[in-house]
CHARMM internal coordinates of N, CA and C (Angstrom, degrees):
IC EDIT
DIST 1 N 1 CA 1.4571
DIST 1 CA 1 C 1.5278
ANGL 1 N 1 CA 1 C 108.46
DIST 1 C 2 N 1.3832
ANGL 1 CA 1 C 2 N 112.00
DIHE 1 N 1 CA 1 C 2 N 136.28
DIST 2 N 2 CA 1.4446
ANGL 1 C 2 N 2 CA 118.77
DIHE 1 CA 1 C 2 N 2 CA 154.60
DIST 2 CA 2 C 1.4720
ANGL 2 N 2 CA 2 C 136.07
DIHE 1 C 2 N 2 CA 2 C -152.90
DIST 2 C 3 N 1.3715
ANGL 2 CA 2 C 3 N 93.48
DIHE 2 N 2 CA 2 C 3 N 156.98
DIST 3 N 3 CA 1.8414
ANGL 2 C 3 N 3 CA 105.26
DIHE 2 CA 2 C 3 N 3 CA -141.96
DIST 3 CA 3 C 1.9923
ANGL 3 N 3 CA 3 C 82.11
DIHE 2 C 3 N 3 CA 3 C -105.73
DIST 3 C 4 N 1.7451
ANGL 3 CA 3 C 4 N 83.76
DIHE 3 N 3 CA 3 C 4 N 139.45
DIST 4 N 4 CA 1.5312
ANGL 3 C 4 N 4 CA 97.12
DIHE 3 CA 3 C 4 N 4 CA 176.09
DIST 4 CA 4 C 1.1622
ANGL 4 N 4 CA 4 C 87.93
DIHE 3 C 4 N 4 CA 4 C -118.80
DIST 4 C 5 N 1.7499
ANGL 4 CA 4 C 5 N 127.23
DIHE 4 N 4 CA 4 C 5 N 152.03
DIST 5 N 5 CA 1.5731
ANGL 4 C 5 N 5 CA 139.31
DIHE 4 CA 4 C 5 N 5 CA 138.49
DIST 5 CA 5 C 1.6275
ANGL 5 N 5 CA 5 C 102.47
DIHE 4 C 5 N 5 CA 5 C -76.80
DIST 5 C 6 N 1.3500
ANGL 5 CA 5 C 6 N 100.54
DIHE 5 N 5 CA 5 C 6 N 128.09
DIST 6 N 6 CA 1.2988
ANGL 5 C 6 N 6 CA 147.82
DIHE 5 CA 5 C 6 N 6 CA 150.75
DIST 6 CA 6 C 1.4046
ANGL 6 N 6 CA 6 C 124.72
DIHE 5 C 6 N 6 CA 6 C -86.10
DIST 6 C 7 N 1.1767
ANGL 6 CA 6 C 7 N 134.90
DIHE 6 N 6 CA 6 C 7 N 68.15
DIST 7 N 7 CA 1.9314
ANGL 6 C 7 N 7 CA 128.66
DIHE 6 CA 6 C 7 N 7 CA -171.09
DIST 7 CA 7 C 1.7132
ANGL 7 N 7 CA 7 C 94.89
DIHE 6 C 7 N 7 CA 7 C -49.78
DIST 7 C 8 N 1.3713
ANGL 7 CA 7 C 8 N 103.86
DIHE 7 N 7 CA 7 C 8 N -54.10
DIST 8 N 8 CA 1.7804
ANGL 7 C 8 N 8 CA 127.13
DIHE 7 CA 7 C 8 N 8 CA -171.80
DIST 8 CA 8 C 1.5026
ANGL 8 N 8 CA 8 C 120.02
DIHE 7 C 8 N 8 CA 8 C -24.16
DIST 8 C 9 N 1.4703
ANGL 8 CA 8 C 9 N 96.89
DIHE 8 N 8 CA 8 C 9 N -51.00
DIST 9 N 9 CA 1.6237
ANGL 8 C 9 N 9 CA 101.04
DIHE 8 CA 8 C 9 N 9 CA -171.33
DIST 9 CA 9 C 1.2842
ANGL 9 N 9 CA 9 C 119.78
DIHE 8 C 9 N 9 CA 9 C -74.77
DIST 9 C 10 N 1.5907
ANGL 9 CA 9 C 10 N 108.64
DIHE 9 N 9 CA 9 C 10 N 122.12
DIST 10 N 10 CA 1.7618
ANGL 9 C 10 N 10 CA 115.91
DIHE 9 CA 9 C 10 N 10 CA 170.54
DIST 10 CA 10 C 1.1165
ANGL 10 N 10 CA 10 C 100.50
DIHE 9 C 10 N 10 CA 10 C -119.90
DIST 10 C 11 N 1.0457
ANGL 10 CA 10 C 11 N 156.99
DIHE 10 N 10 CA 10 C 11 N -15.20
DIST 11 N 11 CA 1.6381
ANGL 10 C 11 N 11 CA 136.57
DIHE 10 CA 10 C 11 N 11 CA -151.55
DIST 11 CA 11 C 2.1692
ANGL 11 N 11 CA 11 C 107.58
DIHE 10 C 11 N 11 CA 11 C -163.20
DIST 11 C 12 N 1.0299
ANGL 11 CA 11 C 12 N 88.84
DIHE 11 N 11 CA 11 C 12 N 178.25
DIST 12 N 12 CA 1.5765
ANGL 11 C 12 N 12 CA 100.88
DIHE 11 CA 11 C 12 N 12 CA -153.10
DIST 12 CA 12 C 1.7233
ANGL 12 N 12 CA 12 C 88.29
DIHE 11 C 12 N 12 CA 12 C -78.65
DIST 12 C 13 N 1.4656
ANGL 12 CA 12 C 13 N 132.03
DIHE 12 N 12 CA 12 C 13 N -34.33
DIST 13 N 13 CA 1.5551
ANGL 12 C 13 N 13 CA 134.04
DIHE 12 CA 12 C 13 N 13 CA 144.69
DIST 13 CA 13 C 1.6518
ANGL 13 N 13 CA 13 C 110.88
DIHE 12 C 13 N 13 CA 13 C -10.55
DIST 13 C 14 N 1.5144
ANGL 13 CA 13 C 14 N 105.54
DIHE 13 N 13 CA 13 C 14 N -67.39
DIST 14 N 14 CA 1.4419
ANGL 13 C 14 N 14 CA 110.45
DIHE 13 CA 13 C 14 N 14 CA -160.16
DIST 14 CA 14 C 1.8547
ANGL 14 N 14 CA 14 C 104.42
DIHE 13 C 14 N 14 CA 14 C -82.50
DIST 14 C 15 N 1.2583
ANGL 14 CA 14 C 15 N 123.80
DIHE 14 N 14 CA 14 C 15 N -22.84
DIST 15 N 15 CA 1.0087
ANGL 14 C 15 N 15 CA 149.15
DIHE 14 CA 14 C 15 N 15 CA 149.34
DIST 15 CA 15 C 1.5053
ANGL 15 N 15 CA 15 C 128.81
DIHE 14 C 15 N 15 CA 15 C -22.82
DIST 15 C 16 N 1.5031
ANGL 15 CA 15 C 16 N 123.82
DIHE 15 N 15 CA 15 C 16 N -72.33
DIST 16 N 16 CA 1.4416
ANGL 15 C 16 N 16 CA 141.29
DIHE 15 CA 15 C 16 N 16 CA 130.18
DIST 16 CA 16 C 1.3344
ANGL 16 N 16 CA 16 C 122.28
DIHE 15 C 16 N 16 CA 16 C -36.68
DIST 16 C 17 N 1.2418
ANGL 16 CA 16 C 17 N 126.18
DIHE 16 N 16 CA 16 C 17 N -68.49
DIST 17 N 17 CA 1.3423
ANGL 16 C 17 N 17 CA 123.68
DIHE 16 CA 16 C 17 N 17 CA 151.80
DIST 17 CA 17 C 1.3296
ANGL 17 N 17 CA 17 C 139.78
DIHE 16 C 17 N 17 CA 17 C -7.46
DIST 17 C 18 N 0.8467
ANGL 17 CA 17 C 18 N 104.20
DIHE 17 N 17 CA 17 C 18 N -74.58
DIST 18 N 18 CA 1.3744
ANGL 17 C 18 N 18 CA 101.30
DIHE 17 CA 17 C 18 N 18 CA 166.89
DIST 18 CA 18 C 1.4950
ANGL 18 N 18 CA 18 C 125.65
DIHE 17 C 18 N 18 CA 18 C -113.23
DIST 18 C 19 N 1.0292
ANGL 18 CA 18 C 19 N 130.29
DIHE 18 N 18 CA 18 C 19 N 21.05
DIST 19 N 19 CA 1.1109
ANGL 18 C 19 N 19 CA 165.18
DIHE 18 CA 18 C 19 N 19 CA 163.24
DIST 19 CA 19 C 2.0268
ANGL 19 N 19 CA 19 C 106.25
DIHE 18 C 19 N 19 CA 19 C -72.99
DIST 19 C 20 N 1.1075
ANGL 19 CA 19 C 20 N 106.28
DIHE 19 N 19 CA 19 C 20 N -58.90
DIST 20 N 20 CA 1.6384
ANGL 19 C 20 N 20 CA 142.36
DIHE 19 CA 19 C 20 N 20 CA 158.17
DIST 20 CA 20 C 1.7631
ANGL 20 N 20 CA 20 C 103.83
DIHE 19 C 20 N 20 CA 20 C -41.35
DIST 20 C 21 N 1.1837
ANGL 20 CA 20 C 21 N 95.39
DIHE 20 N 20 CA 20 C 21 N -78.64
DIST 21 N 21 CA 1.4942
ANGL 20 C 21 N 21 CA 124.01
DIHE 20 CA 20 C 21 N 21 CA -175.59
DIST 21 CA 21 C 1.5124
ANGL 21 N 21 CA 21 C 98.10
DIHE 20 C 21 N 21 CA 21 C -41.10
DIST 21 C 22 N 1.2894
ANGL 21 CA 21 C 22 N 124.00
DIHE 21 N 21 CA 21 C 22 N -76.30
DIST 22 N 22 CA 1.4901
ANGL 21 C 22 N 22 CA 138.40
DIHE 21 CA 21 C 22 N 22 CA -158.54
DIST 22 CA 22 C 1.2800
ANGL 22 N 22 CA 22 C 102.78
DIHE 21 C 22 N 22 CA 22 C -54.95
DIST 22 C 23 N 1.6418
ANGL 22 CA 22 C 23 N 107.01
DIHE 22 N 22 CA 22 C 23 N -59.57
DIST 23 N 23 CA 1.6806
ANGL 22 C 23 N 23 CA 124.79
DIHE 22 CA 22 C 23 N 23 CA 173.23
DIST 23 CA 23 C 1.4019
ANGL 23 N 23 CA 23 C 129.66
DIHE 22 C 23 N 23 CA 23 C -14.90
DIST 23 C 24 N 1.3455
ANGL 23 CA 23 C 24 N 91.67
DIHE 23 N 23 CA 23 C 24 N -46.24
DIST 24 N 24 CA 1.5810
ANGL 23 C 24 N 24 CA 105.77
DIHE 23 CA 23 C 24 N 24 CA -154.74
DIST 24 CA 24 C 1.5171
ANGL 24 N 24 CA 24 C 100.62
DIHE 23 C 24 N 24 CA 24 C -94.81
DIST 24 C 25 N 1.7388
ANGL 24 CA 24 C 25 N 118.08
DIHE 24 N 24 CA 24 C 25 N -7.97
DIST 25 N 25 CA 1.5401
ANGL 24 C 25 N 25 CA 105.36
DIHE 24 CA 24 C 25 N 25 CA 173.14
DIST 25 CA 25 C 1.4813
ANGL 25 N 25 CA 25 C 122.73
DIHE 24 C 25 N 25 CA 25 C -77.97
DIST 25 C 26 N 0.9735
ANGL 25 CA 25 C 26 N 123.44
DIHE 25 N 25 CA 25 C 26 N 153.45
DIST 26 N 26 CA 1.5899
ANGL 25 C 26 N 26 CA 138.58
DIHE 25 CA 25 C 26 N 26 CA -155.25
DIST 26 CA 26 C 1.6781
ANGL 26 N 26 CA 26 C 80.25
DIHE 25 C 26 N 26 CA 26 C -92.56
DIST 26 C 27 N 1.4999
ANGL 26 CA 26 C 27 N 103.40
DIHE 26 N 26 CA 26 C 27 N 124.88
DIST 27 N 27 CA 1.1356
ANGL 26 C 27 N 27 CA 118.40
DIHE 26 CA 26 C 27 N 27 CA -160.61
DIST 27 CA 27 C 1.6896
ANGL 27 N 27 CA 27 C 152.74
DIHE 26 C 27 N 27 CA 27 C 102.79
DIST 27 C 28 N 1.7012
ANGL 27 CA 27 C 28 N 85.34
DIHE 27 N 27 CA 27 C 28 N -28.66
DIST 28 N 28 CA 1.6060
ANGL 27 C 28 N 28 CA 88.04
DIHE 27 CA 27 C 28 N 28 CA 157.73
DIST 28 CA 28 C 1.2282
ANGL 28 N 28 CA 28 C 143.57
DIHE 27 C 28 N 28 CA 28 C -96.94
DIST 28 C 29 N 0.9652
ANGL 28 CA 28 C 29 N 134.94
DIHE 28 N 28 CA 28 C 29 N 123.59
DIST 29 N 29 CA 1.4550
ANGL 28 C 29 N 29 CA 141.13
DIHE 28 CA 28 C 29 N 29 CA -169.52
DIST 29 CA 29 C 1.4088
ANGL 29 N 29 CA 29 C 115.96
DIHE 28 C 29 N 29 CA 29 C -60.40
DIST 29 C 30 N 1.3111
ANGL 29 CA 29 C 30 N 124.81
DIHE 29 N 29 CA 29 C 30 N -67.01
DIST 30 N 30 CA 1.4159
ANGL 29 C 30 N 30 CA 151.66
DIHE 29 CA 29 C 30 N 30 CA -173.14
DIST 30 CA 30 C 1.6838
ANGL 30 N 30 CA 30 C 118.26
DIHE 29 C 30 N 30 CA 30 C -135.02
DIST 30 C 31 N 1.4891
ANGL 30 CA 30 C 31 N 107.65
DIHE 30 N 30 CA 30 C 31 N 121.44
DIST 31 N 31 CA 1.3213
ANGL 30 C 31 N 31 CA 111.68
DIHE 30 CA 30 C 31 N 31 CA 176.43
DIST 31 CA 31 C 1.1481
ANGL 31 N 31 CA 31 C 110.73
DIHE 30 C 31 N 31 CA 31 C -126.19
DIST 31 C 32 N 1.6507
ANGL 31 CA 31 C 32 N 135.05
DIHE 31 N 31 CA 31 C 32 N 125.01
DIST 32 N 32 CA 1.7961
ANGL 31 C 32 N 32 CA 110.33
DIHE 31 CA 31 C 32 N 32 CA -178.88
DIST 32 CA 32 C 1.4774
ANGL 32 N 32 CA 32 C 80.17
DIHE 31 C 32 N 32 CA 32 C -154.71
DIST 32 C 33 N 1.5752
ANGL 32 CA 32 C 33 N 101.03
DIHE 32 N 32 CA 32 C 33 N 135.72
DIST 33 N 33 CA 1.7144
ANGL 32 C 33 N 33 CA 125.22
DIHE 32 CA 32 C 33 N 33 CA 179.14
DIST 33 CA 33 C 1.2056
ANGL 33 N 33 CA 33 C 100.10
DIHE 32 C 33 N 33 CA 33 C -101.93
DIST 33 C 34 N 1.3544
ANGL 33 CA 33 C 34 N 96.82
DIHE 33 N 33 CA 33 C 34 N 142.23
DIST 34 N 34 CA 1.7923
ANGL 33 C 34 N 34 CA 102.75
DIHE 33 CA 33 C 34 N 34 CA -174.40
DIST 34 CA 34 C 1.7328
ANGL 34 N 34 CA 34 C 95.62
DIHE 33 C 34 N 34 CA 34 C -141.04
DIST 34 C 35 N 1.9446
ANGL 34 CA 34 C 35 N 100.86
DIHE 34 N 34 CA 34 C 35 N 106.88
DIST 35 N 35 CA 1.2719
ANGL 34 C 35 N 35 CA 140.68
DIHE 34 CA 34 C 35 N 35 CA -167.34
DIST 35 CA 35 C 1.5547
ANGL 35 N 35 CA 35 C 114.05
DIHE 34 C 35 N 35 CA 35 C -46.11
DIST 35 C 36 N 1.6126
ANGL 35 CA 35 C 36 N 102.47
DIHE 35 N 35 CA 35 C 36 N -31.57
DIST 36 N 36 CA 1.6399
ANGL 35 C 36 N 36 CA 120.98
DIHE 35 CA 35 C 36 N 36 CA -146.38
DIST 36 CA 36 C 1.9639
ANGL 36 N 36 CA 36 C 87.08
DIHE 35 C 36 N 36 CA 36 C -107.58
DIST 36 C 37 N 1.4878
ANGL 36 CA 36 C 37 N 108.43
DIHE 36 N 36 CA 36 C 37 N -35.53
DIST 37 N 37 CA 1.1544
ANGL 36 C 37 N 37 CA 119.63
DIHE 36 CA 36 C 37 N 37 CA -154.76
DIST 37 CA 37 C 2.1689
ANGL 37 N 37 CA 37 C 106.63
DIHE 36 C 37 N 37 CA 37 C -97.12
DIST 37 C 38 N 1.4733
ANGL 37 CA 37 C 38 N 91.96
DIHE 37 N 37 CA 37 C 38 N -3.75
DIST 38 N 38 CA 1.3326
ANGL 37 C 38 N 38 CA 108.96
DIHE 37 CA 37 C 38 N 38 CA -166.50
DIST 38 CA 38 C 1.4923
ANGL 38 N 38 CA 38 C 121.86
DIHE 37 C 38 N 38 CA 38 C 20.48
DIST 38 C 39 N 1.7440
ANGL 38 CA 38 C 39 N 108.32
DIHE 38 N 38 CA 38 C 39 N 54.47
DIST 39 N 39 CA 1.1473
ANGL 38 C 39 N 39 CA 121.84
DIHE 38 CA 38 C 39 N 39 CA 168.06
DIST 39 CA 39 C 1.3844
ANGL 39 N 39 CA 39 C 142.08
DIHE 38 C 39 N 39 CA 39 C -147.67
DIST 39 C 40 N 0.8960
ANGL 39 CA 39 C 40 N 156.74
DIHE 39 N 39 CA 39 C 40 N 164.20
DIST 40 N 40 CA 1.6981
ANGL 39 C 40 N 40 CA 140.19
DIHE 39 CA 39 C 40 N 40 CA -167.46
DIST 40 CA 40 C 1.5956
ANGL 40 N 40 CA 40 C 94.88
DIHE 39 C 40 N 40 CA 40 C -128.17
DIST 40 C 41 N 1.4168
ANGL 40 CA 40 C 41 N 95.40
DIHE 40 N 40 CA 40 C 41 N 128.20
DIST 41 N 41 CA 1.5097
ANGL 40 C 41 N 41 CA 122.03
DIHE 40 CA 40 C 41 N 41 CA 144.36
DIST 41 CA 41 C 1.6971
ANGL 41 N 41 CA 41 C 131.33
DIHE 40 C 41 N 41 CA 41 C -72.68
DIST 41 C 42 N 1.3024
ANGL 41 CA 41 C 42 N 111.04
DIHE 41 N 41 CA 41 C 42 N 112.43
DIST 42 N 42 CA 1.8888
ANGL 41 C 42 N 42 CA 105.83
DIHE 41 CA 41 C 42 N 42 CA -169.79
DIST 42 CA 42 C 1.7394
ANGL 42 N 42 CA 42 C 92.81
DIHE 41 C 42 N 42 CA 42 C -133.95
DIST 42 C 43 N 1.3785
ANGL 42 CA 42 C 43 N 79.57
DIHE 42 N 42 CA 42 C 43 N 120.53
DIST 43 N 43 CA 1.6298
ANGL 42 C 43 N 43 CA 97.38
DIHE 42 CA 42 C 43 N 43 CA 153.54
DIST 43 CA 43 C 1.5352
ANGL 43 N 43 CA 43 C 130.94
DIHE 42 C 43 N 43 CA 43 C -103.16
DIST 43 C 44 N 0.9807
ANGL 43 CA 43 C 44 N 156.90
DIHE 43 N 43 CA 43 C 44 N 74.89
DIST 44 N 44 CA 1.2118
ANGL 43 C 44 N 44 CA 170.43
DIHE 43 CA 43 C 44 N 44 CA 178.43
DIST 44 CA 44 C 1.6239
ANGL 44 N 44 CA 44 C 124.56
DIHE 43 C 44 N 44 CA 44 C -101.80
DIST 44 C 45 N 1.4273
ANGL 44 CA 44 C 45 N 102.27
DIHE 44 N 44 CA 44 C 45 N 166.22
DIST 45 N 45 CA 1.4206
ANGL 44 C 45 N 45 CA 123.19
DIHE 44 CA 44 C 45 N 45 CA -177.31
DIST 45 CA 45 C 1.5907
ANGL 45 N 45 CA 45 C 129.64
DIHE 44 C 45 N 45 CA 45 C -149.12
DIST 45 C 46 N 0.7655
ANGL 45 CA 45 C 46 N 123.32
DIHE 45 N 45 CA 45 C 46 N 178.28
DIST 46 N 46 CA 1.5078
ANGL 45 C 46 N 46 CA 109.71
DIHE 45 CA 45 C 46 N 46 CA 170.21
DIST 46 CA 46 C 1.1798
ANGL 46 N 46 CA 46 C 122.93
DIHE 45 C 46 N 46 CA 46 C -54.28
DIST 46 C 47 N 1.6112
ANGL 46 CA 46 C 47 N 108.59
DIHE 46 N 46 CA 46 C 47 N 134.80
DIST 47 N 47 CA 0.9956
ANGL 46 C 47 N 47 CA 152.06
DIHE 46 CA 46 C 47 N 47 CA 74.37
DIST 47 CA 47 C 1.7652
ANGL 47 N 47 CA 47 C 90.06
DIHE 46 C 47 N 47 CA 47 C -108.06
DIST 47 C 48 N 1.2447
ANGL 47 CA 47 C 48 N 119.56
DIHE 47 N 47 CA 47 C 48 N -65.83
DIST 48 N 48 CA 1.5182
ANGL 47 C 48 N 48 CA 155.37
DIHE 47 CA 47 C 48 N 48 CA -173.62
DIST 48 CA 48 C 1.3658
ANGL 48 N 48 CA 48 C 107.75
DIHE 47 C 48 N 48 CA 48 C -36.30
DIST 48 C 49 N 1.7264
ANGL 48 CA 48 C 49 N 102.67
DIHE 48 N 48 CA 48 C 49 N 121.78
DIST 49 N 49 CA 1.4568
ANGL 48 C 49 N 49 CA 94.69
DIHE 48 CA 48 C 49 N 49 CA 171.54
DIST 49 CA 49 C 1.0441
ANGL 49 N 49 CA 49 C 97.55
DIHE 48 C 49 N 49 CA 49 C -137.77
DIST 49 C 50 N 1.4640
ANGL 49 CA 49 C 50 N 121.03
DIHE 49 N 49 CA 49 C 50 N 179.86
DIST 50 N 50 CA 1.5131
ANGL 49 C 50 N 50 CA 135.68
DIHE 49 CA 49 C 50 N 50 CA -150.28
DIST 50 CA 50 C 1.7849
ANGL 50 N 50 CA 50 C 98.46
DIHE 49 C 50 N 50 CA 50 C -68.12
DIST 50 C 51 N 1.2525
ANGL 50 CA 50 C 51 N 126.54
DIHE 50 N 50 CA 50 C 51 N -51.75
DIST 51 N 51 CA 1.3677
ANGL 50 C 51 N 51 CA 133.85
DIHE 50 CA 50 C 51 N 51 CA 177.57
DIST 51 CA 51 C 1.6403
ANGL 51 N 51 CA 51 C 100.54
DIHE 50 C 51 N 51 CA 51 C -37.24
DIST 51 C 52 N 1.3327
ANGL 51 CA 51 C 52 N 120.34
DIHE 51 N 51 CA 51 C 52 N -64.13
DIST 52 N 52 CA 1.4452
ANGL 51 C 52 N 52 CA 123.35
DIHE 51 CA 51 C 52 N 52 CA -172.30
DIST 52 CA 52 C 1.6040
ANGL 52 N 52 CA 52 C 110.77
DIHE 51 C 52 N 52 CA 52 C -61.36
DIST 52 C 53 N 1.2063
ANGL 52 CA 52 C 53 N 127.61
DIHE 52 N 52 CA 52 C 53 N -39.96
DIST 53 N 53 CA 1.3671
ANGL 52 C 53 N 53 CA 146.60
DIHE 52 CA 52 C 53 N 53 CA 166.90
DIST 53 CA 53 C 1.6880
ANGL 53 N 53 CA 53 C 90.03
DIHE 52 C 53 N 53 CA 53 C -35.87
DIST 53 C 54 N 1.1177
ANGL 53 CA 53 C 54 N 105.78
DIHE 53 N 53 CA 53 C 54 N -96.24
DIST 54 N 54 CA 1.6384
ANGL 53 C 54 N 54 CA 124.82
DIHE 53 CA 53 C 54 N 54 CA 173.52
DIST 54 CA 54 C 1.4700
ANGL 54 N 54 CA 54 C 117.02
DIHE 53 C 54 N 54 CA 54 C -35.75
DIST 54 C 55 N 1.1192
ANGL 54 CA 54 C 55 N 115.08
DIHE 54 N 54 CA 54 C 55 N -36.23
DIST 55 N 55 CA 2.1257
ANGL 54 C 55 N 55 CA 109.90
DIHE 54 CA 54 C 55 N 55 CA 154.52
DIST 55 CA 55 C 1.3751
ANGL 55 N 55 CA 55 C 127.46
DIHE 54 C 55 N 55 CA 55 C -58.78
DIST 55 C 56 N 1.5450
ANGL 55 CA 55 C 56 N 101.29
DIHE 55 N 55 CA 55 C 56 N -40.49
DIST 56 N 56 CA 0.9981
ANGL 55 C 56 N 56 CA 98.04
DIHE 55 CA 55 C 56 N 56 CA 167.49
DIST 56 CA 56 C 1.7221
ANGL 56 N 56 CA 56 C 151.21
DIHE 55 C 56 N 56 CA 56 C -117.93
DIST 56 C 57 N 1.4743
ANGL 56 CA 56 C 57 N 85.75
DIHE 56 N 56 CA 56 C 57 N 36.84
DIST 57 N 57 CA 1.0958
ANGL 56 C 57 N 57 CA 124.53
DIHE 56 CA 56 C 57 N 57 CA 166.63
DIST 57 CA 57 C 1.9186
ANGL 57 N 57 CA 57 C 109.53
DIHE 56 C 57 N 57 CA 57 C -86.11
DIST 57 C 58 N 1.3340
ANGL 57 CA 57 C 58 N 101.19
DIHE 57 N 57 CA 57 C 58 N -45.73
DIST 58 N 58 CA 1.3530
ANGL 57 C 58 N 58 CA 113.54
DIHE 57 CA 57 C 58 N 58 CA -169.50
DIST 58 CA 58 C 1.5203
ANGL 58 N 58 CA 58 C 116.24
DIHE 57 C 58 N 58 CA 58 C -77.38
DIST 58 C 59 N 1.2264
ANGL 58 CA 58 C 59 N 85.64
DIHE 58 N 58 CA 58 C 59 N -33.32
DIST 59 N 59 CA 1.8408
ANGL 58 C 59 N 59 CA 101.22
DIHE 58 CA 58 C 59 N 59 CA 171.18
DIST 59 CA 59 C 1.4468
ANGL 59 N 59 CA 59 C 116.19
DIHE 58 C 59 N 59 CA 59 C -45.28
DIST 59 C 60 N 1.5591
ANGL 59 CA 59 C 60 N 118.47
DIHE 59 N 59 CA 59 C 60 N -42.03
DIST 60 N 60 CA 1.3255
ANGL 59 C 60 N 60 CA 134.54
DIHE 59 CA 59 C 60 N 60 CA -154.28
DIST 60 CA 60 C 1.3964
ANGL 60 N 60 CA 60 C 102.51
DIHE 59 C 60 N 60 CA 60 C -97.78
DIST 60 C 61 N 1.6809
ANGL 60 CA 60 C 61 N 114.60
DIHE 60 N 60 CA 60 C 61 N -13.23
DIST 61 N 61 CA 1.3819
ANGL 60 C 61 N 61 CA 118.61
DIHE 60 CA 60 C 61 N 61 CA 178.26
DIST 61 CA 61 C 1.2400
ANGL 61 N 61 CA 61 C 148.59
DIHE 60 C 61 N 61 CA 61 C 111.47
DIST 61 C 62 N 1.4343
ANGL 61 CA 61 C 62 N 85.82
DIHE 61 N 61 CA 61 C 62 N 7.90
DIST 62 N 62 CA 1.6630
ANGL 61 C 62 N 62 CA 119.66
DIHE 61 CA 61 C 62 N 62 CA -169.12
DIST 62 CA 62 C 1.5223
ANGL 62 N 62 CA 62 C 97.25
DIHE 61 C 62 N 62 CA 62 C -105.75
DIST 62 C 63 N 1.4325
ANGL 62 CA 62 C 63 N 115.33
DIHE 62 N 62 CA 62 C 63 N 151.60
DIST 63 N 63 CA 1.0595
ANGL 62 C 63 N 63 CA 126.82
DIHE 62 CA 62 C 63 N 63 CA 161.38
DIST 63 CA 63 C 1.8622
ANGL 63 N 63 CA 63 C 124.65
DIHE 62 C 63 N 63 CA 63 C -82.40
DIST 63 C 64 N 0.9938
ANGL 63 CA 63 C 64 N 125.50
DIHE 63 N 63 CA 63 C 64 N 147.43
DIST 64 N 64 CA 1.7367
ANGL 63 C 64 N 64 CA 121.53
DIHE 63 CA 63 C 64 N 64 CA 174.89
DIST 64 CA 64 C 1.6449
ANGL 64 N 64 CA 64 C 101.71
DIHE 63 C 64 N 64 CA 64 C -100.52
DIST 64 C 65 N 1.3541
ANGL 64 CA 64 C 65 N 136.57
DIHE 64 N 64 CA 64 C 65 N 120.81
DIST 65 N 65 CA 1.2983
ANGL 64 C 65 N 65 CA 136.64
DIHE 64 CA 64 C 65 N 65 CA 168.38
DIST 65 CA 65 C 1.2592
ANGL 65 N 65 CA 65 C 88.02
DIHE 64 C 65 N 65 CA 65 C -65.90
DIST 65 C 66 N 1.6529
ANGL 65 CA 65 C 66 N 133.19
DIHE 65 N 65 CA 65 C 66 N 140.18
DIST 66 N 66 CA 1.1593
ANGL 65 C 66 N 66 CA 143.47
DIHE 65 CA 65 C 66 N 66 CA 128.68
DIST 66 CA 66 C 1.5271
ANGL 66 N 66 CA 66 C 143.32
DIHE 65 C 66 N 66 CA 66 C -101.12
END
COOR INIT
IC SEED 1 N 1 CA 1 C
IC BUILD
């Protein structure tokens, strides 16, 4: 498992979002944003690596703290 900071996320909008976003890459197992915690949990594997995780996170409009 790994946890990204998100500053971005307030609401159940940003939530779905990328939640959606992450989901749909070939490779992830489990994605769940936590609103209060302004961060995402990703479990994944190949194909999917953390860079793509983080695109498409960014895609949707959010920033990734690194």
């Amino acid at each position: 498992m790994t946890t990204l900071s998100v500053p971005d996320i307030s609401c159940g909008h940003c939530k779905s979002s990328i939640e959606g976003a992450v989901g749909k890459l070939d490779g992830v197992s489990t994605v769940e944003v936590s609103i209060d915690g302004r961060s995402v949990d990703v479990e994944f594997g190949s194909p999917t690596d953390l860079e793509a995780i983080i695109a498409a996170i960014e895609d949707q409009g959010y920033e990734v703290a690194r």
